[in-house]
GUNU-422293 format. One record per atom (N, C-alpha, C, O, CB): x, y, z; atom name; residue number from 1. Coordinates in pm, 1 decimal, always signed. Glycine has a CB too. Example, Ala and Ser with C-alpha at 12.3 -4.5 7.8 and 13.67 -1.06 7.14 Angstrom:
2
@X = +1319.0 Y = -569.0 Z = +780.0 a = N k = 1
@X = +1230.0 Y = -450.0 Z = +780.0 a = CA k = 1
@X = +1320.0 Y = -330.0 Z = +780.0 a = C k = 1
@X = +1423.6 Y = -331.9 Z = +846.5 a = O k = 1
@X = +1130.8 Y = -447.3 Z = +904.6 a = CB k = 1
@X = +1285.0 Y = -225.0 Z = +708.0 a = N k = 2
@X = +1367.0 Y = -106.0 Z = +714.0 a = CA k = 2
@X = +1290.0 Y = +3.0 Z = +787.0 a = C k = 2
@X = +1340.9 Y = +113.8 Z = +803.9 a = O k = 2
@X = +1408.4 Y = -59.8 Z = +572.5 a = CB k = 2
! end
This chain:
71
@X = +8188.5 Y = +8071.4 Z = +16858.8 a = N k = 1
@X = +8304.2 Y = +8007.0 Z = +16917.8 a = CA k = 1
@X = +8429.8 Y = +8060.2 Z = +16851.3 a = C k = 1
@X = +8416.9 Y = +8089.9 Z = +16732.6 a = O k = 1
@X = +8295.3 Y = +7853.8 Z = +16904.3 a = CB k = 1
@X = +8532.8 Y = +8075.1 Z = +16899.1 a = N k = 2
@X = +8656.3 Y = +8110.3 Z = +16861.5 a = CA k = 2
@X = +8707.3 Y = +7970.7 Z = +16733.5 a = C k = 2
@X = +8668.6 Y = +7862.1 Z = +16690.4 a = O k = 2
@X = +8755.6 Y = +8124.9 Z = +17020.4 a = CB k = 2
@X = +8825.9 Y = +8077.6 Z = +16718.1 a = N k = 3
@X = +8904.1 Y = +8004.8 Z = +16599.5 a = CA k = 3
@X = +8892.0 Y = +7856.3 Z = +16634.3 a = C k = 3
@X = +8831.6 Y = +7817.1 Z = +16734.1 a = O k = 3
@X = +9072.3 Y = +8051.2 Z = +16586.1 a = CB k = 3
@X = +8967.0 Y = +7757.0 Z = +16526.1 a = N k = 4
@X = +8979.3 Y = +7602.5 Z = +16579.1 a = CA k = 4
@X = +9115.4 Y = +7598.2 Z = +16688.0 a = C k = 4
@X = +9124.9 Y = +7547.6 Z = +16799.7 a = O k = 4
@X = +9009.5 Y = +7482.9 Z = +16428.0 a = CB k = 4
@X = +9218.1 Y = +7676.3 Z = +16601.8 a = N k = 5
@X = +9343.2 Y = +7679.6 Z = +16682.1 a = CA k = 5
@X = +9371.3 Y = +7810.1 Z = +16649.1 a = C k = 5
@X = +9318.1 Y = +7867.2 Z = +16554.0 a = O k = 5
@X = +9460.6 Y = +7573.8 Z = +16651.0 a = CB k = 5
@X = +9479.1 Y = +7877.0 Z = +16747.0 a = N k = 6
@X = +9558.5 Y = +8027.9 Z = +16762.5 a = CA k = 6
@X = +9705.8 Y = +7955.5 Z = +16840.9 a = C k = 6
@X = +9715.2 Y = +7868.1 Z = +16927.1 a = O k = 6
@X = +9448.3 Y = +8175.8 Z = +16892.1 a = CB k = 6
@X = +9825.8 Y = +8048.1 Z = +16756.1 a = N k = 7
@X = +9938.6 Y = +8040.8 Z = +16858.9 a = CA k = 7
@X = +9944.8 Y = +8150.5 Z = +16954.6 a = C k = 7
@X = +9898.0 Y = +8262.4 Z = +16933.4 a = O k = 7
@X = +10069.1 Y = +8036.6 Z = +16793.2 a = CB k = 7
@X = +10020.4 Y = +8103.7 Z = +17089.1 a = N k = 8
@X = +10031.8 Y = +8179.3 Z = +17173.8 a = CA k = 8
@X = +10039.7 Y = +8324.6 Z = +17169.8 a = C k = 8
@X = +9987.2 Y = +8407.4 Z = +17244.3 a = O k = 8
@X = +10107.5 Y = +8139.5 Z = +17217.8 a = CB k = 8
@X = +10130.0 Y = +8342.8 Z = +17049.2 a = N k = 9
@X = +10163.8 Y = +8486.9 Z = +17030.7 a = CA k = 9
@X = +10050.5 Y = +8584.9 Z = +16959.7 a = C k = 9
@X = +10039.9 Y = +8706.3 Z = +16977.0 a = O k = 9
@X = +10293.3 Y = +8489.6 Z = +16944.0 a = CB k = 9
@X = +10004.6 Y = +8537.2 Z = +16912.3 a = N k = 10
@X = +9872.8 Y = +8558.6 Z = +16853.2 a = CA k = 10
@X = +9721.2 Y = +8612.9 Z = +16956.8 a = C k = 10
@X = +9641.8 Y = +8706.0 Z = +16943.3 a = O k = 10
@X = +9848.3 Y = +8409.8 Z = +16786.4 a = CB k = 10
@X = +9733.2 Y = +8513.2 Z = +17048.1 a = N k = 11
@X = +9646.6 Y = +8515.1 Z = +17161.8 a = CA k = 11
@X = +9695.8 Y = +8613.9 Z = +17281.1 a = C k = 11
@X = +9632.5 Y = +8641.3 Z = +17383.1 a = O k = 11
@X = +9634.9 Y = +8369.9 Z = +17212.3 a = CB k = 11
@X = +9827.8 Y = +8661.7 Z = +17242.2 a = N k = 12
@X = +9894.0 Y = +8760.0 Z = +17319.7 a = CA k = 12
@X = +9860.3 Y = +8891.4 Z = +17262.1 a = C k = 12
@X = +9823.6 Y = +8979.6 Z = +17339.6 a = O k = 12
@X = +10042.1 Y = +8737.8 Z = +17324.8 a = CB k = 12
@X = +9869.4 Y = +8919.8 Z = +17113.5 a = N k = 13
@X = +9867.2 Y = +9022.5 Z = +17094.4 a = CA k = 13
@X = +9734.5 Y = +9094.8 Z = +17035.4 a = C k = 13
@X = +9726.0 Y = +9196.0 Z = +16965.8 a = O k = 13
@X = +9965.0 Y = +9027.7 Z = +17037.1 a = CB k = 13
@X = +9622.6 Y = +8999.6 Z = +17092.1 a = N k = 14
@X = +9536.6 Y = +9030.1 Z = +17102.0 a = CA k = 14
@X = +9482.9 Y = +9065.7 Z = +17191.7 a = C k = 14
@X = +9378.2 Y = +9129.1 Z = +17179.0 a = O k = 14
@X = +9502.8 Y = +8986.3 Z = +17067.5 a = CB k = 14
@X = +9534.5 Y = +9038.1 Z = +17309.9 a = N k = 15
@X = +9532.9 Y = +9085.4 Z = +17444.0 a = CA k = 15
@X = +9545.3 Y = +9201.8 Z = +17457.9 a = C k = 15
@X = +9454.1 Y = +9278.5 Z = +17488.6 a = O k = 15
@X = +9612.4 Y = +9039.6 Z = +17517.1 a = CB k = 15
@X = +9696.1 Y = +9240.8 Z = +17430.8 a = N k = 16
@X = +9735.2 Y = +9322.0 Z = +17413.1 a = CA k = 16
@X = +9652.4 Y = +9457.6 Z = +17325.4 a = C k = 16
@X = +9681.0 Y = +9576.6 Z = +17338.2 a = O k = 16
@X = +9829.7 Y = +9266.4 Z = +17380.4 a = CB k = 16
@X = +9579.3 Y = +9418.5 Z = +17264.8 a = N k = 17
@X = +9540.8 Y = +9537.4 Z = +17136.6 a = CA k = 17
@X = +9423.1 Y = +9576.2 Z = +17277.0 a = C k = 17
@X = +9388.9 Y = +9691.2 Z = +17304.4 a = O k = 17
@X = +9456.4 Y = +9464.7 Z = +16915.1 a = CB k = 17
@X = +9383.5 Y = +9472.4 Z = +17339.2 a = N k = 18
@X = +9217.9 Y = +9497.7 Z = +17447.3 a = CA k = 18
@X = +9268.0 Y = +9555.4 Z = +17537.2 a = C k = 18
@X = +9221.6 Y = +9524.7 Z = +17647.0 a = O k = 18
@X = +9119.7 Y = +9362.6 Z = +17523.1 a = CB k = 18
@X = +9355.5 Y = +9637.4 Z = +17537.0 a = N k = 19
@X = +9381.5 Y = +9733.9 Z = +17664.5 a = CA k = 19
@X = +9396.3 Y = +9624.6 Z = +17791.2 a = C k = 19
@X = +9312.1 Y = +9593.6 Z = +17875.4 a = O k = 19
@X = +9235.9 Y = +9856.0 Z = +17693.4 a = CB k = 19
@X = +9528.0 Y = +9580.0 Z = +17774.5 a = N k = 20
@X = +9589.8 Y = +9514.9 Z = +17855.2 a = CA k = 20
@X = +9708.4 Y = +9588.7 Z = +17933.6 a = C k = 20
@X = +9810.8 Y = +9640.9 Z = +17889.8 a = O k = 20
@X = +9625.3 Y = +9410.4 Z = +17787.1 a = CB k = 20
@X = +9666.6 Y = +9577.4 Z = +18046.5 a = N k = 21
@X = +9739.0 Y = +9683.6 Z = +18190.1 a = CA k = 21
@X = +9895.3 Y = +9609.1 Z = +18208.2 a = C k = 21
@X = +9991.1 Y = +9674.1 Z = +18250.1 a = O k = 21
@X = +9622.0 Y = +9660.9 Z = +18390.0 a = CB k = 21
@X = +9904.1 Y = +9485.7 Z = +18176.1 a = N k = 22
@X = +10031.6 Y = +9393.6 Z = +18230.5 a = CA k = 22
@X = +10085.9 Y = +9317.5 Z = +18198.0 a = C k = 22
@X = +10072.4 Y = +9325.3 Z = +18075.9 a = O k = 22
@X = +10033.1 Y = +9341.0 Z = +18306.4 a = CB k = 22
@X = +10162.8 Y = +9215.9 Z = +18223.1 a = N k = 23
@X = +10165.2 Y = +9100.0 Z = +18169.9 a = CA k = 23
@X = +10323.8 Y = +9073.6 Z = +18266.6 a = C k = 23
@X = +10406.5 Y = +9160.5 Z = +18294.4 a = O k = 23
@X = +10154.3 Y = +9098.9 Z = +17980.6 a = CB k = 23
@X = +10329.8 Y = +8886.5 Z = +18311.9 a = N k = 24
@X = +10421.3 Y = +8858.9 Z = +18437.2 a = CA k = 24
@X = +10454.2 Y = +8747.5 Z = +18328.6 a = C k = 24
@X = +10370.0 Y = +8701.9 Z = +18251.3 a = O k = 24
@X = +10356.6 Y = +8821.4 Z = +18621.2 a = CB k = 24
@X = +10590.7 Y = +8708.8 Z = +18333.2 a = N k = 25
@X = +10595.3 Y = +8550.1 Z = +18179.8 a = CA k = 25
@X = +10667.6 Y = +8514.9 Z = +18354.0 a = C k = 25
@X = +10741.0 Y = +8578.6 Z = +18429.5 a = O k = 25
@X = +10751.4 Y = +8548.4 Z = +17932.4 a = CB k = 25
@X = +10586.1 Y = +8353.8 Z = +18361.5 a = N k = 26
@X = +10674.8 Y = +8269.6 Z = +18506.2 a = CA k = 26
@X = +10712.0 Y = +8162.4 Z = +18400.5 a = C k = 26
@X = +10615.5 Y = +8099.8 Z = +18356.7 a = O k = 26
@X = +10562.6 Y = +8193.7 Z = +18682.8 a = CB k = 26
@X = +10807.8 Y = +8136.6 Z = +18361.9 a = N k = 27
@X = +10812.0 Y = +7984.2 Z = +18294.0 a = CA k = 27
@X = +10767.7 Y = +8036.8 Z = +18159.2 a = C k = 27
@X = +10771.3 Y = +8137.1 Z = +18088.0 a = O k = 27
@X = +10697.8 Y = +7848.4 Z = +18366.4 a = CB k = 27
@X = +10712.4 Y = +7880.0 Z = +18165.8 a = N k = 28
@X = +10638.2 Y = +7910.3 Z = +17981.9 a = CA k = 28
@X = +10491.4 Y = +7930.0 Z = +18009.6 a = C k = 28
@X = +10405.2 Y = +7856.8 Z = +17960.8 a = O k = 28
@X = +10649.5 Y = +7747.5 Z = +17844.9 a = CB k = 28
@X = +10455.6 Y = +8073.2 Z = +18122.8 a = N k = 29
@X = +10296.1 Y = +8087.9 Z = +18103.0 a = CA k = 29
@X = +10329.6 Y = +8209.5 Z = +18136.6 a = C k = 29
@X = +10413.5 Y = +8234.2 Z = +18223.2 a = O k = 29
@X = +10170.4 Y = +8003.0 Z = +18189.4 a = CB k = 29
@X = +10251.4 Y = +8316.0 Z = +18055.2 a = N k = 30
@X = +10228.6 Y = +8474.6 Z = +18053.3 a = CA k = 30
@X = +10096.7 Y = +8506.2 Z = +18144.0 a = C k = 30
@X = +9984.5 Y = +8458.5 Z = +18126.8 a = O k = 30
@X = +10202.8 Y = +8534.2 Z = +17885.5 a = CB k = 30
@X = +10135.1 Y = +8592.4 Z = +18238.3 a = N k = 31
@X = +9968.5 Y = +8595.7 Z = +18334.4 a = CA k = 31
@X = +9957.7 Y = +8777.8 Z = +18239.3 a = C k = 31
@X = +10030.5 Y = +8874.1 Z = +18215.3 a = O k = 31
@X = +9983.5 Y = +8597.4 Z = +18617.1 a = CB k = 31
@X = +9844.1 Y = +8740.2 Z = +18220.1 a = N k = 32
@X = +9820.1 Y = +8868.3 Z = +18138.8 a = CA k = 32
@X = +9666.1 Y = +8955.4 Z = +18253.4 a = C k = 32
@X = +9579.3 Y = +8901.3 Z = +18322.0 a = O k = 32
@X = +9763.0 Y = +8804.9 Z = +17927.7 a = CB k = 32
@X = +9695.4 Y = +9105.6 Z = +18224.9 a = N k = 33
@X = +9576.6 Y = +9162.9 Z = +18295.0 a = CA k = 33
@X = +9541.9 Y = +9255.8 Z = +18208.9 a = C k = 33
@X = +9612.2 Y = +9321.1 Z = +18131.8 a = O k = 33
@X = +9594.5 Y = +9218.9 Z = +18434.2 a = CB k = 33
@X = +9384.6 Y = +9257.9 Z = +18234.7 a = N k = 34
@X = +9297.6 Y = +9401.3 Z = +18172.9 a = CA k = 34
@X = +9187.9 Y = +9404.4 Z = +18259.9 a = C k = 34
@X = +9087.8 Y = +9332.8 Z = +18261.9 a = O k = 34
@X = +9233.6 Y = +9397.5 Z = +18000.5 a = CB k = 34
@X = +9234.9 Y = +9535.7 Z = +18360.5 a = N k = 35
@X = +9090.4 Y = +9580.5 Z = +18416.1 a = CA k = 35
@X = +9126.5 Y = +9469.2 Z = +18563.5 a = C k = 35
@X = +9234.0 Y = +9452.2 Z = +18621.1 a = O k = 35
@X = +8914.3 Y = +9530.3 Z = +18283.7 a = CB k = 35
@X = +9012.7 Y = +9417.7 Z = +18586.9 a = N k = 36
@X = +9063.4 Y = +9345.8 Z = +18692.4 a = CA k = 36
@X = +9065.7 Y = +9228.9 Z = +18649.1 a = C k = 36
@X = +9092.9 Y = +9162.2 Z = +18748.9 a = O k = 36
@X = +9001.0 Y = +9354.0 Z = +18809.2 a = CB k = 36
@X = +9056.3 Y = +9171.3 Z = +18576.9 a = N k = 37
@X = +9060.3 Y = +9063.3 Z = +18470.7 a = CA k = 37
@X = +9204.0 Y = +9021.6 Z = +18506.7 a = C k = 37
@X = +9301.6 Y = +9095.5 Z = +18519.7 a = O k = 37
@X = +9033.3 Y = +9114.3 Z = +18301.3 a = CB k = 37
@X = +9194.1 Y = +8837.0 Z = +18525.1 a = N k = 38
@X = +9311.7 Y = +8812.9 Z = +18463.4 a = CA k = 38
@X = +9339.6 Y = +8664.3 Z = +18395.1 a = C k = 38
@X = +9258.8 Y = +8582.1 Z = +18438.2 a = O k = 38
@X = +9407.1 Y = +8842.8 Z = +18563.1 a = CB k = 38
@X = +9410.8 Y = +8622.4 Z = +18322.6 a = N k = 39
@X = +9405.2 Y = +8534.7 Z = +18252.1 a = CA k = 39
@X = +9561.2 Y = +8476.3 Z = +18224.6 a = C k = 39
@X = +9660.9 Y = +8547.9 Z = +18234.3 a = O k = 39
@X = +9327.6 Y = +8581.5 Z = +18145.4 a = CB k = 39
@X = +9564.3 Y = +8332.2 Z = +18188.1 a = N k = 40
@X = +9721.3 Y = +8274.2 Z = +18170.0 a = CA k = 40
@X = +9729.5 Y = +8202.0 Z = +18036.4 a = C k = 40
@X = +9642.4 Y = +8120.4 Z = +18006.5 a = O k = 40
@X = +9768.4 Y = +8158.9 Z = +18295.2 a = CB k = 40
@X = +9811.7 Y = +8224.0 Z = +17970.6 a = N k = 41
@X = +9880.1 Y = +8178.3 Z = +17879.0 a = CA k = 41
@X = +9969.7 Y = +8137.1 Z = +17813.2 a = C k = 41
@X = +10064.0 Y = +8202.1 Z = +17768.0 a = O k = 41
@X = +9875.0 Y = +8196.1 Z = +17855.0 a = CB k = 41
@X = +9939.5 Y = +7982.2 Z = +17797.6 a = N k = 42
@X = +10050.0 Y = +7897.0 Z = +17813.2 a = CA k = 42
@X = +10135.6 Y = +7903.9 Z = +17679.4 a = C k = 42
@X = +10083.7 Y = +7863.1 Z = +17575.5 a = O k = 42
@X = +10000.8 Y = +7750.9 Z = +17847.7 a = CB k = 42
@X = +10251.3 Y = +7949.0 Z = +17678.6 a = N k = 43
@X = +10351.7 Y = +7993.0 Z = +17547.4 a = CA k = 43
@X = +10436.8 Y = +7888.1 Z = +17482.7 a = C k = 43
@X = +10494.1 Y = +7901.9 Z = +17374.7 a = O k = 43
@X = +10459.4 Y = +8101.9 Z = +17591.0 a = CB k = 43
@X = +10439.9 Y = +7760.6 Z = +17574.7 a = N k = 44
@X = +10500.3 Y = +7649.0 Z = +17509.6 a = CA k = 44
@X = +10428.3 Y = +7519.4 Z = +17400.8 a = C k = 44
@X = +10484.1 Y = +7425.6 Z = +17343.9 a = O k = 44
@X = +10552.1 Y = +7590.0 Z = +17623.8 a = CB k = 44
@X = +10309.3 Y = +7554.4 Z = +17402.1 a = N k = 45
@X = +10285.0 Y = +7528.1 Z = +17314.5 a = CA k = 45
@X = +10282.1 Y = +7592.9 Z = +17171.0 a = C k = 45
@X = +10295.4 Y = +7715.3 Z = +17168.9 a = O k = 45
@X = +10217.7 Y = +7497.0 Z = +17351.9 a = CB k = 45
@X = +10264.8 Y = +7520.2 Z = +17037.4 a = N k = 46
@X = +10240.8 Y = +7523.1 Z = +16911.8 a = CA k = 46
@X = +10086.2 Y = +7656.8 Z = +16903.9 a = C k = 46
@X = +10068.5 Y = +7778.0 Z = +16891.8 a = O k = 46
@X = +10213.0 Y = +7340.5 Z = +16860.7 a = CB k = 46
@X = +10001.6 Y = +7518.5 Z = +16922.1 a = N k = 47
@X = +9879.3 Y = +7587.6 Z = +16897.8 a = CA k = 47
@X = +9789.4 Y = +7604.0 Z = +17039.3 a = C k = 47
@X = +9806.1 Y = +7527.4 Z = +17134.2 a = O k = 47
@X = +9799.1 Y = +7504.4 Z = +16783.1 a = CB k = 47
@X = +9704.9 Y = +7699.4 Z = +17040.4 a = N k = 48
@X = +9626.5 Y = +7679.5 Z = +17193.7 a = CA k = 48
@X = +9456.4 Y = +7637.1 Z = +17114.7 a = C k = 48
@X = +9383.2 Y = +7700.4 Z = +17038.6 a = O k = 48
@X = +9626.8 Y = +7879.1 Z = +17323.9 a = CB k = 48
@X = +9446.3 Y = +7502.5 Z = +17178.1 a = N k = 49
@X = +9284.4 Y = +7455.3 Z = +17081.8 a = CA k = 49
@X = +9197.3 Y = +7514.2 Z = +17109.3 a = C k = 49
@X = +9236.1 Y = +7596.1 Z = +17192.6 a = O k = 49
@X = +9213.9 Y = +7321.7 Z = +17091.7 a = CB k = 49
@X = +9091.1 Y = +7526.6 Z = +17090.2 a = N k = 50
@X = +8980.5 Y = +7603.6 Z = +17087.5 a = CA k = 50
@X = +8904.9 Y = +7560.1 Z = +17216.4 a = C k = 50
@X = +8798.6 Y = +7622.2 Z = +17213.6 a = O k = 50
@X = +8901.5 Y = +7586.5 Z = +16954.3 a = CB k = 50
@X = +8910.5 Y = +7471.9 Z = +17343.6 a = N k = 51
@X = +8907.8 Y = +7476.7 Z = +17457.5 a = CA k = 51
@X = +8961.8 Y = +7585.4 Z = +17520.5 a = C k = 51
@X = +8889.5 Y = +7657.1 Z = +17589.6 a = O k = 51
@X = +8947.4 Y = +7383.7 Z = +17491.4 a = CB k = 51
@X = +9090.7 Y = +7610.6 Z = +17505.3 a = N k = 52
@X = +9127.9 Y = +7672.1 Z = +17593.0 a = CA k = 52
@X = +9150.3 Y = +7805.8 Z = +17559.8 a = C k = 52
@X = +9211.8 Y = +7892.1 Z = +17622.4 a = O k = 52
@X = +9217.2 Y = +7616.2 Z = +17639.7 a = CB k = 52
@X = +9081.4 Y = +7812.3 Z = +17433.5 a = N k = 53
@X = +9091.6 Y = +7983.2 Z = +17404.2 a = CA k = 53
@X = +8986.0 Y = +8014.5 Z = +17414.4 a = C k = 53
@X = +8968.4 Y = +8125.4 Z = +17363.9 a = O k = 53
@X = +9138.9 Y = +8045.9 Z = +17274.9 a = CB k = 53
@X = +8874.0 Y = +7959.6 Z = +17468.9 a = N k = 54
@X = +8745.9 Y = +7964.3 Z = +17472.1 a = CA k = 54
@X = +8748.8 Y = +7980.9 Z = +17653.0 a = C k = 54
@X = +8643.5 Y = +8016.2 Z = +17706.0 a = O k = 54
@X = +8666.8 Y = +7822.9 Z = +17388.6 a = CB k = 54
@X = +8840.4 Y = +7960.9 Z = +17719.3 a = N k = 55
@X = +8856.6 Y = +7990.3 Z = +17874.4 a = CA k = 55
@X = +8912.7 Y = +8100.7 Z = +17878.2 a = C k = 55
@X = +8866.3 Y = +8172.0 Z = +17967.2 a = O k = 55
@X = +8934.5 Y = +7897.0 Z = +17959.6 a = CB k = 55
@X = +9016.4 Y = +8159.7 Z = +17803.0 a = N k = 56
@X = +9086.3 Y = +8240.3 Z = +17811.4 a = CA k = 56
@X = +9003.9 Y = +8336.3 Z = +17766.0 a = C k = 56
@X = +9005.8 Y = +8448.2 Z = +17817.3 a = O k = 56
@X = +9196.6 Y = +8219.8 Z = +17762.9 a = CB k = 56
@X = +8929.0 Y = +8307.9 Z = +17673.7 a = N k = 57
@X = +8848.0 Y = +8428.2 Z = +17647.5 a = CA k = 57
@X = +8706.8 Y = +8499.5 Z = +17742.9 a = C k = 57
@X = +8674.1 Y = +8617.4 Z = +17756.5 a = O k = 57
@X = +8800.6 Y = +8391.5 Z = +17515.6 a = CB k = 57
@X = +8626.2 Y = +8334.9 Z = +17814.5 a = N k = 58
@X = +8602.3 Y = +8379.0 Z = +17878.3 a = CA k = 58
@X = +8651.7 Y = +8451.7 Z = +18042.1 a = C k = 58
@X = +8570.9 Y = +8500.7 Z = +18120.9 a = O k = 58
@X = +8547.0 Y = +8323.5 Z = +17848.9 a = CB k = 58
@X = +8765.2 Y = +8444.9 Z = +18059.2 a = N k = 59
@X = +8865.1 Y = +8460.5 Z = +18172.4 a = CA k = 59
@X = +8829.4 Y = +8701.1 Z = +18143.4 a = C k = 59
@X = +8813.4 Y = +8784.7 Z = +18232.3 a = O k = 59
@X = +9102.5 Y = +8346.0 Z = +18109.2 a = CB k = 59
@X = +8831.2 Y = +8717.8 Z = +18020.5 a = N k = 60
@X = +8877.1 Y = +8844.1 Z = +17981.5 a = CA k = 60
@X = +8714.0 Y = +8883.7 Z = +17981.5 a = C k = 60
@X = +8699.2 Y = +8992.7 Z = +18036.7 a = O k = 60
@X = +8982.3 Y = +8857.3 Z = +17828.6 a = CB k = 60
@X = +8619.5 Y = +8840.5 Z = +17946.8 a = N k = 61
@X = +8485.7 Y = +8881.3 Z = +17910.0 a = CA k = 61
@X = +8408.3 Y = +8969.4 Z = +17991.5 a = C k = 61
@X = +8316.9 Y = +9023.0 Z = +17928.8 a = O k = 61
@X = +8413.2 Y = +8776.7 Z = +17895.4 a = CB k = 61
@X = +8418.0 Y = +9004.7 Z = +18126.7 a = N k = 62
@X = +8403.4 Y = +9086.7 Z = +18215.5 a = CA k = 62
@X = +8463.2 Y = +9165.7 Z = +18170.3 a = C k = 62
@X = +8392.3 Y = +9216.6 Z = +18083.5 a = O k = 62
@X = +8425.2 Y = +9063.5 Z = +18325.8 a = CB k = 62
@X = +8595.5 Y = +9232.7 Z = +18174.8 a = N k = 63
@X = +8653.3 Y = +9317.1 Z = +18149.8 a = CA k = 63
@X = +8642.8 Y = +9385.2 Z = +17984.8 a = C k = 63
@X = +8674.1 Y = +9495.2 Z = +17939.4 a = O k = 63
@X = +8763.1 Y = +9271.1 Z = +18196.8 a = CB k = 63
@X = +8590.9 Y = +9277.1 Z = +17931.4 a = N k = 64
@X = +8582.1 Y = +9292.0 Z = +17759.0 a = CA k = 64
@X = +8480.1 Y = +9250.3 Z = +17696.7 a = C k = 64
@X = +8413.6 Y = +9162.1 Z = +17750.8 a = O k = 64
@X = +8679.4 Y = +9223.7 Z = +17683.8 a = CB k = 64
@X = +8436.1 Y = +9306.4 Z = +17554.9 a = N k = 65
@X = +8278.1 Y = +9246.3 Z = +17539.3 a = CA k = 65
@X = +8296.3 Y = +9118.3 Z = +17532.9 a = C k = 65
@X = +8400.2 Y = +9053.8 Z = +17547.6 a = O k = 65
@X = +8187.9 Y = +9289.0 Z = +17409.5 a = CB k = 65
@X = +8134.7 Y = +9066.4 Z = +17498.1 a = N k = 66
@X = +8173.8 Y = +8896.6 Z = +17478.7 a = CA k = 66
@X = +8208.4 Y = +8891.6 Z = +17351.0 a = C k = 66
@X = +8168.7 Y = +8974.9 Z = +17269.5 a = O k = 66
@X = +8051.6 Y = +8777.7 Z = +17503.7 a = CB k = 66
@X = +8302.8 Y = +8771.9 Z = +17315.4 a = N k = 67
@X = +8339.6 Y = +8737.9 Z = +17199.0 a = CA k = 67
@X = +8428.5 Y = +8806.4 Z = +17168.7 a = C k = 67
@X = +8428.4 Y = +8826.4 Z = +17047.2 a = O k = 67
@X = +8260.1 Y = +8735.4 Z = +17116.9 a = CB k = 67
@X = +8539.4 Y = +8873.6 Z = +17241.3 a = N k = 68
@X = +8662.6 Y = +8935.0 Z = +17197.6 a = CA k = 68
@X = +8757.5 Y = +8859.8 Z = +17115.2 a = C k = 68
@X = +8819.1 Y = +8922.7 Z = +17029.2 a = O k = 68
@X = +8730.0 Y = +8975.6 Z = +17305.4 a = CB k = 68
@X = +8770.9 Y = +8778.5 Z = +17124.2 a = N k = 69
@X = +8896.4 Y = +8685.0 Z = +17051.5 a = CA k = 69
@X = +8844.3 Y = +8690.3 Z = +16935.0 a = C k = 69
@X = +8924.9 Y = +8710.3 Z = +16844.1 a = O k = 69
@X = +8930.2 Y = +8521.7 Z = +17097.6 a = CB k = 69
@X = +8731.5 Y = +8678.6 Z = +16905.5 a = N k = 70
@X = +8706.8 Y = +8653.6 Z = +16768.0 a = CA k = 70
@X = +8636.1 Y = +8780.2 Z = +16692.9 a = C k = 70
@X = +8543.5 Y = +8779.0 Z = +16611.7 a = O k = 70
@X = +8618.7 Y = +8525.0 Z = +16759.0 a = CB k = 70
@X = +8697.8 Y = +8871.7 Z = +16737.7 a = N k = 71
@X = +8692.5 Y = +9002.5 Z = +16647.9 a = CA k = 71
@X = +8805.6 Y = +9021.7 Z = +16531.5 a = C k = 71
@X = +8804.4 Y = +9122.0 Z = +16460.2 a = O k = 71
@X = +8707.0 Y = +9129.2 Z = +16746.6 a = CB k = 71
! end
């Protein structure tokens, strides 16, 4: 399982390192892409809990091995 908590930016630039093709900021959520993959991330928060980095991660897992976030 991923971390307990990650901040947004954190969860971004990890994205980012996975060969990430894009990224659209609407508001306070970043739609991020890799591959045909795509995934959202919400930037107004503090911390993102380990629910939802656990969606986000699986959102990328097709496109990326499993368990990317927590490399």
């Amino acid at each position: 399982m991923s971390q307990k908590a990650m901040g947004p930016a954190e969860v971004i630039r990890a994205i980012e390192s996975s060969e990430a093709k894009g990224s659209q900021q609407l508001g306070s959520h970043v739609r991020m892409r890799v591959g045909d993959c795509y995934t959202t991330v919400p930037v107004h928060a503090r911390d993102l809990l380990k629910g939802l980095l656990r969606g986000i991660e699986r959102d990328l897992e097709p496109c990326l091995d499993e368990g990317w976030l927590r490399k």
